[in-house]
N, C-alpha and C positions, 0 to 999 in steps of 0.2 A: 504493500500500500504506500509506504513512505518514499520508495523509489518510482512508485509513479508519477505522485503527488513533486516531488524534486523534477524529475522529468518533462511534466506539463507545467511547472513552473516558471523553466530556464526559456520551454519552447514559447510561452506565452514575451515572455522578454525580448528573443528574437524578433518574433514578429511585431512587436511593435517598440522597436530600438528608440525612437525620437519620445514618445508618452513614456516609458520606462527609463529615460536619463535625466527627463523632469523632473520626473518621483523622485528619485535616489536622488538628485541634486538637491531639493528639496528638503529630502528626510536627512541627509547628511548636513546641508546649513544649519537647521536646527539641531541635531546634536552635537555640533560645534559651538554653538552658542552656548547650551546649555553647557557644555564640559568646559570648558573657556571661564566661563561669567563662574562659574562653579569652584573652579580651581585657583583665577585671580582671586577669588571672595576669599577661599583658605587660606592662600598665601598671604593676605592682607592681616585675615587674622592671627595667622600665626606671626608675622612678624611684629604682630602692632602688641601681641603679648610677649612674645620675647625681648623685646627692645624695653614694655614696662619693665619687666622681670631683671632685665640689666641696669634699672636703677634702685632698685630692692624687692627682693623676692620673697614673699609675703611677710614683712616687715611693717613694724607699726613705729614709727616717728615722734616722739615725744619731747614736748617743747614749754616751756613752763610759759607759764601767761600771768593775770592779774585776776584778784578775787572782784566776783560782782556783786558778792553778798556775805549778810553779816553773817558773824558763827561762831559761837558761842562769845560774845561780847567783843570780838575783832570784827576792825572796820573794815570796809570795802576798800580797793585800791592797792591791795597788800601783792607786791609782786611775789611770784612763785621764781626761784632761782635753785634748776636743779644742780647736783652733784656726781661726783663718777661713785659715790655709796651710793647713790638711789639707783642704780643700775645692777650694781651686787644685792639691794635690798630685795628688788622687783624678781629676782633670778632665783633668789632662796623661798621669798613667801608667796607669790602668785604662782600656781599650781599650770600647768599646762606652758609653761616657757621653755624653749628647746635654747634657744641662742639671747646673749644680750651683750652690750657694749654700752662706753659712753663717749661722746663723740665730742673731741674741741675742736675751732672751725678759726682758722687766720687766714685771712683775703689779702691779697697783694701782695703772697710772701715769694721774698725772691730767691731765685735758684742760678746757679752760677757752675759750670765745668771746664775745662780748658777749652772746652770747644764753642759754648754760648751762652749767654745768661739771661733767663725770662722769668715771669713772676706768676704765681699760681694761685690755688685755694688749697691749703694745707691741712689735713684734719690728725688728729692725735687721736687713736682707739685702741679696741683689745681684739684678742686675735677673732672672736667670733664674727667681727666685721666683715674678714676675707667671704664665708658664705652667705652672709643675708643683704650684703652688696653683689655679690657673684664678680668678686675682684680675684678672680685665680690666676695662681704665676703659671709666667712660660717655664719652657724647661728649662731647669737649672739656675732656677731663683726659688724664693721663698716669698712666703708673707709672713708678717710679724709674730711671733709665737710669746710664751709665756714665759722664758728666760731672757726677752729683750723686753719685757714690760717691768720683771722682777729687778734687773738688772738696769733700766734706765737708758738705754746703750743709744748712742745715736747711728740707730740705723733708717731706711727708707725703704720705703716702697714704690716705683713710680706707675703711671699709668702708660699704655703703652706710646701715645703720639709724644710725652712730654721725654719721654725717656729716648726718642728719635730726635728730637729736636737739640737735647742734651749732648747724646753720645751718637751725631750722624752715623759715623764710621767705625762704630765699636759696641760690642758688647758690654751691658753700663755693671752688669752684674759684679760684685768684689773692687769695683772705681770708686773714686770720691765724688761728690759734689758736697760743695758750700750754700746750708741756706740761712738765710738771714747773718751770713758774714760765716756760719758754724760748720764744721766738714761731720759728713755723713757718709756710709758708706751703702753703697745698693746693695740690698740682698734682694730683689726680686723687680722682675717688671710682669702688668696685667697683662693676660693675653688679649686680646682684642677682641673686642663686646657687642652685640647692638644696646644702644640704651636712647629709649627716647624721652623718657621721663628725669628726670635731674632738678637737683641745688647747686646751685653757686656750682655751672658750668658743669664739664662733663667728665667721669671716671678718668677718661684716657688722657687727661690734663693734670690728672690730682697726685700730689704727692701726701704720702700715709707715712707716720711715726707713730712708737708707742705713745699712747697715751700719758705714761708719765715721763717720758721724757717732754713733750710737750708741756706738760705744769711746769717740771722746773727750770725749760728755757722762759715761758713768758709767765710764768707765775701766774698762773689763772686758778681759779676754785672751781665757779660755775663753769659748768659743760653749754656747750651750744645747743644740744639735745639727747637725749638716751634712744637707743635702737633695740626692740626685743623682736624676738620671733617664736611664736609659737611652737607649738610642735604639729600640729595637722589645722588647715585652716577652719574645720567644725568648732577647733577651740575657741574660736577670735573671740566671740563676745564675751566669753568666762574671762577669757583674759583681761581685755578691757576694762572690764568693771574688776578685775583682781586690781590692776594699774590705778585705776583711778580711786578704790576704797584706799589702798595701802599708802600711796602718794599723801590722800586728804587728810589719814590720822598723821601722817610725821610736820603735816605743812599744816596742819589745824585749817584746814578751808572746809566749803560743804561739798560733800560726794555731788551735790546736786549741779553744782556751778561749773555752769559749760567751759567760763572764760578763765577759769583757774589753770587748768592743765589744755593744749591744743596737741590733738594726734592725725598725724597723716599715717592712712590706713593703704598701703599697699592691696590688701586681701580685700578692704571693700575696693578700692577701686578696679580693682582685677576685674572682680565678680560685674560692674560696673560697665567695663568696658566689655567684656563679654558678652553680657546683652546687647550692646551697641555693633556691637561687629554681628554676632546673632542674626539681627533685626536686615544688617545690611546684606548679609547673605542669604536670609529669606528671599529681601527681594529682588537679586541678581538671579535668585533660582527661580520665581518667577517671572521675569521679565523671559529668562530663557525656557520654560516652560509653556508659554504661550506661544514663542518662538514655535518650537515645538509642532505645540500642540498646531497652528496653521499649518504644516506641513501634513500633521495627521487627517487634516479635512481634505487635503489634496488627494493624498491617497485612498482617503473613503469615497472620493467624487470620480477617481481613476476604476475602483472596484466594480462602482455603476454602470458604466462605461465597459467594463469587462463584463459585467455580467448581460447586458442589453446586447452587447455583441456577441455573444458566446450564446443565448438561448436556443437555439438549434441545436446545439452539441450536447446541452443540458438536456434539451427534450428526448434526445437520443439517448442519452446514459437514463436520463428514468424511464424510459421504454424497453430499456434490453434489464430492468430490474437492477440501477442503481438505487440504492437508498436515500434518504433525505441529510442522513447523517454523514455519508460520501460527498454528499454537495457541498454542504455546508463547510465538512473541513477543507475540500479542494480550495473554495477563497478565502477561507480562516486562514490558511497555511500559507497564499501567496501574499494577504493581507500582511500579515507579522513577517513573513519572510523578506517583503520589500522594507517593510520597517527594520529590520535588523543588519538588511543590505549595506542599506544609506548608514545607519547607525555606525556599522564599522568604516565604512569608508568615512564619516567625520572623528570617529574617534582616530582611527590610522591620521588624518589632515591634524587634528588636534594637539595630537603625540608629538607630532613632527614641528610644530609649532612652539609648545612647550620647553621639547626640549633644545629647542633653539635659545630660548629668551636665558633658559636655564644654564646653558655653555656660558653664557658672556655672565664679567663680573664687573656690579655697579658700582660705584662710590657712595660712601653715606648720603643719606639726601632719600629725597621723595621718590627715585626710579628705585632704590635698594625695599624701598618698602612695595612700591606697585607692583613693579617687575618680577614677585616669586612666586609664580601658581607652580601648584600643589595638583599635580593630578593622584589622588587618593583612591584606593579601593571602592569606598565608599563615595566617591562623584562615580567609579564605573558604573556601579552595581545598583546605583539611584539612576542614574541617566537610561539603564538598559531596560531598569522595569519602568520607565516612562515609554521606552520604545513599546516594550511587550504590551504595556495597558493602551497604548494610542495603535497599534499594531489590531490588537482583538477587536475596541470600538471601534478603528476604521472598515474593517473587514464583518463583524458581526449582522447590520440591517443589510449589506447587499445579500452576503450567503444567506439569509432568511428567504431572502427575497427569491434567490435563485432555487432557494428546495421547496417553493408555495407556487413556482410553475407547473403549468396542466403540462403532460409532457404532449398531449395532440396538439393543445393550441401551438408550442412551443416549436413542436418541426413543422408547422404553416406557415412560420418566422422568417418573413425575408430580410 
């Protein structure tokens, strides 16, 4: 049966070679569209979360503010100025913290090596920083660990463009650079990041020192901010509110008071943009969906067409005692079959497209973000049961149509 039905398929193709390159032209536009718009949409999203993700990955921000209300007999206006204890404080009594750090922040600090001297945003942390930043060294550097914080040492960490800019023609790892007039030695540079979210400028500029060695170059108390990371982001809110009850008894302000403590939430923003890209990718999937689906009406109007011209042949096959279930799947099968034709001939056009864009490599900037579709399993295996279901309705009213002919009237058929 099935090598029939293949058979009368291909021969119905021959014979009408110019109506059959329509079709397929047709069914192949649109599932180029729809794999295209489908796969630029993934690629969109996924870079527009890995770039959040390279400026902290699910990381919560913490920034001290001013009270807006009274409690227990303390007036309003009382700044909150945290500490690098409130960061060991938050690590040992809120329940659910996997990583924490406390972060000092000096702008326009200058950096100097035999080869050039430029000025950056300097931050002092502890070694958890390296993962909830996603600052990891290349080979054969380090990030800062727990004998250069104990220790005091003046070491650094650079990012990867400032440490190109530093050392053009040399590997900076075990060299010196002088900042703010002081020799530091490199033990590591980042490997290179997408980040699109940032403070004060971007990773691949930033020079990192212990923590304490930063207090006692510029004698600071107050941190610029505290950095925690959960341990799975279901914990976020437990955290939060661990953050801000245990903050409010050492600071005496009200749990309630928004403006006492200010948190930038990686994890909601995540979840944030998510639905935003979500949203955006619904509707590139329908715009291509419709796409589509007009080419599905093309071939349900070509099946009419086939079956108006074919009733003679029809009447004859139900005269010599074909069944109604034979007819039916005869144009079910060429219905879906044209549809799967075209299908792979845009998916094959798509492929070739793809991974074209995907050979060349962009520079940071807006083409690095548009430029990375994603052709995934999951756009094939969507896109083919759109063929399959636009395949079955385009083919279903004609084959109805062609097994509800009288087969007398049907060979009277000129």
């Amino acid at each position: 049966m099935w090598r029939n039905l293949i058979q009368e398929f291909f021969g119905e193709l021959r014979k009408q070679k110019l109506r059959s390159t329509l079709t397929l032209i047709a069914m192949a536009w649109g599932t180029l569209a729809v794999i295209l718009l489908l796969s630029f949409g993934r690629g969109l999203t996924t870079t527009m979360m890995e770039g959040m993700r390279g400026g902290g990955d699910q990381v919560m921000m913490i920034y001290g503010g001013q009270t807006s209300k009274e409690f227990q007999g303390l007036s309003t206006g009382r700044s909150i100025n945290l500490t690098k204890e409130d960061a060991y404080l938050l690590h040992r009594s809120v329940p659910g913290i996997a990583y924490s750090s406390p972060s000092y922040g000096q702008g326009s600090t200058q950096l100097r090596s035999d080869y050039h001297t430029t000025n950056t945003y300097m931050e002092g942390v502890a070694p958890d920083f390296e993962v909830m930043r996603s600052m990891f060294p290349k080979h054969g550097g380090r990030f800062i660990n727990q004998k250069d914080i104990v220790e005091k040492r003046r070491v650094v960490f650079l990012g990867n463009e400032i440490a190109e800019d530093l050392f053009p023609d040399d590997d900076p790892v075990g060299k010196f650079v002088d900042i703010d007039g002081l020799p530091f030695r490199v033990i590591g540079v980042m490997q290179g990041k997408m980040q699109s979210s940032m403070n004060n400028g971007p990773d691949a500029q930033r020079a990192i020192i212990p923590y304490t060695t930063f207090e006692t170059i510029y004698n600071r108390r107050n941190v610029n901010m505290l950095l925690v990371r959960p341990s799975h982001p279901d914990r976020q809110m437990d955290v939060r509110e661990g953050i801000n009850t245990t903050l409010a008894s050492r600071y005496q302000f009200d749990p309630e008071d928004s403006q006492a403590l200010s948190v930038w939430d990686f994890i909601e923003m995540e979840e944030m943009n998510r639905m935003v890209m979500t949203g955006i990718e619904i509707f590139l999937f329908t715009v291509g969906f419709f796409t589509l689906l007009i080419a599905g009406v093309g071939v349900a109007n070509i099946m009419y067409v086939v079956v108006k011209e074919r009733t003679r042949e029809i009447g004859l096959k139900k005269a010599i005692g074909a069944r109604k279930t034979h007819i039916i799947s005869q144009f079910m099968f060429e219905s879906v079959s044209i549809a799967f034709l075209g299908g792979l001939i845009g998916l094959g056009i798509s492929y070739g497209i793809i991974s074209t864009i995907q050979s060349f490599t962009f520079d940071e900037g807006a083409m690095e973000f548009l430029l990375n579709p994603i052709l995934s399993s999951t756009v094939m295996v969507l896109t083919f049961s759109i063929l399959a279901l636009i395949g079955l309705c385009a083919g279903i009213f004609p084959a109805l149509k062609a097994a509800r002919l009288d087969p007398v009237e049907s060979l009277r058929y000129e």
